[in-house]
SESE-311380 format. One record per residue (C-alpha): residue number from 1; residue in one letter; x, y, z. Coordinates in pm, 1 decimal. Layout:
REM residues N
pos, code, X, Y, Z
NUM, A, X, Y, Z $
...
This chain:
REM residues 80
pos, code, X, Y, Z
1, X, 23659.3, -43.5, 7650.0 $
2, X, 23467.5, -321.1, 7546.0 $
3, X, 23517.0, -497.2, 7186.3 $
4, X, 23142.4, -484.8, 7168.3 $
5, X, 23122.4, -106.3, 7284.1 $
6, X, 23403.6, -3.7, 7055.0 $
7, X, 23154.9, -155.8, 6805.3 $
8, X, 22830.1, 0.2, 6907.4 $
9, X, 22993.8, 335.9, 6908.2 $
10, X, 23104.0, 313.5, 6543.8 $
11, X, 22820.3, 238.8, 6448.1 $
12, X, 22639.6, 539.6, 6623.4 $
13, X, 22933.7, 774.1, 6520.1 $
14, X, 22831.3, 604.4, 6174.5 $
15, X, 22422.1, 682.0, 6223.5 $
16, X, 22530.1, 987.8, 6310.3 $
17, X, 22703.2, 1135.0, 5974.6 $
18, X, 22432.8, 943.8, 5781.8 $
19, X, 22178.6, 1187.3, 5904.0 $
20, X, 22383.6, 1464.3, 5892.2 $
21, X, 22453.7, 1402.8, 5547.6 $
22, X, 22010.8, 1397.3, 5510.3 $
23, X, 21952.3, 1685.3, 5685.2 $
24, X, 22226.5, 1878.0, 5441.4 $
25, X, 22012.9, 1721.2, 5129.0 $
26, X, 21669.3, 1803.4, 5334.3 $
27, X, 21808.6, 2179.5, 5383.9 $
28, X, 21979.7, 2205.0, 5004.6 $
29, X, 21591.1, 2109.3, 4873.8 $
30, X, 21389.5, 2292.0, 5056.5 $
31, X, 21588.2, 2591.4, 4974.3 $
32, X, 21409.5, 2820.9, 4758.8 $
33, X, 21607.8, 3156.0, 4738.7 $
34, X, 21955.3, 3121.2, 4569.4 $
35, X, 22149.8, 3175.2, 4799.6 $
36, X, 22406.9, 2876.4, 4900.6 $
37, X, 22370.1, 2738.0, 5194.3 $
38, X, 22692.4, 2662.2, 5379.6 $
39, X, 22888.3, 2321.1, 5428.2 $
40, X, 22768.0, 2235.1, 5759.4 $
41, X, 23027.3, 1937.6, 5773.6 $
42, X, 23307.8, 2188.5, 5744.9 $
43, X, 23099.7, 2509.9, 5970.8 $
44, X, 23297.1, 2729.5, 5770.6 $
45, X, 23159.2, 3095.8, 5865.2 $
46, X, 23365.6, 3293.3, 5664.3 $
47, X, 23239.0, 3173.0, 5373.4 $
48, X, 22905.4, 3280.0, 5453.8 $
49, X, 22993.7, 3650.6, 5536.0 $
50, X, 23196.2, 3639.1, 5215.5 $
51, X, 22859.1, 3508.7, 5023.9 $
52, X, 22685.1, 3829.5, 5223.4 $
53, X, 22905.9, 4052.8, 5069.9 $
54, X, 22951.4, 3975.3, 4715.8 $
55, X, 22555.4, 3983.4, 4763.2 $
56, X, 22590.6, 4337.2, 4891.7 $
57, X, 22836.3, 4427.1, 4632.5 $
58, X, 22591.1, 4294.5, 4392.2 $
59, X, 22330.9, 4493.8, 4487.7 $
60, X, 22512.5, 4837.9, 4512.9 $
61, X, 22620.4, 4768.3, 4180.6 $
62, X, 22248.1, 4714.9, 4034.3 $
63, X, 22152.5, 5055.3, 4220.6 $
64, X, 22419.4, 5232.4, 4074.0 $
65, X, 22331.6, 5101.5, 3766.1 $
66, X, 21928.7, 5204.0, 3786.1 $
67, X, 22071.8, 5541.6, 3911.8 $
68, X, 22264.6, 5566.1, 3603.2 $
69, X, 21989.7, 5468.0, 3362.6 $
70, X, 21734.5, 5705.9, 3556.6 $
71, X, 21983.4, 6037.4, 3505.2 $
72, X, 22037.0, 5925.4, 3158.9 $
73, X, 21649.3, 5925.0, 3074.3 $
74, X, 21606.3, 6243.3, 3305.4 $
75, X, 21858.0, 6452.8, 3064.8 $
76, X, 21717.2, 6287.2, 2741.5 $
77, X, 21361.9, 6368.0, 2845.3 $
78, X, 21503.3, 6760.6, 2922.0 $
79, X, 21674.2, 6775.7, 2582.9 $
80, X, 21352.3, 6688.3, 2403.6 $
């Protein structure tokens, strides 16, 4: 390969991971529900799925918790 081809390569490699590295900031602002948005550098899936289900578990948790308050209020209101 070519000195100057070697060169012009590098360069585009270079390009290259500059706009990557934009269209992660682009994505990361234009976000506008919490959730995280994965590394895209790294394309680490597993992470995601594991952000799903904390999310999951986070939710059960908050319906168990409304269920809890609601039975609590039901037997107060019978007591009265």
């Amino acid at each position: 390969m070519e000195p100057n081809q070697q060169q012009h390569r590098q360069e585009s490699a270079q390009d290259f991971e500059e706009a990557l590295e934009q269209l992660e900031d682009i994505l990361h602002e234009s976000s506008t529900d919490e959730e995280e948005i994965p590394d895209i550098s790294t394309g680490n899936i597993n992470a995601m799925e594991q952000s799903e289900d904390a999310n999951d578990a986070d939710l059960a948790a908050w319906e168990d918790a409304v269920a809890d308050i609601e039975q609590y209020l039901e037997e107060k209101a019978k007591n009265k």
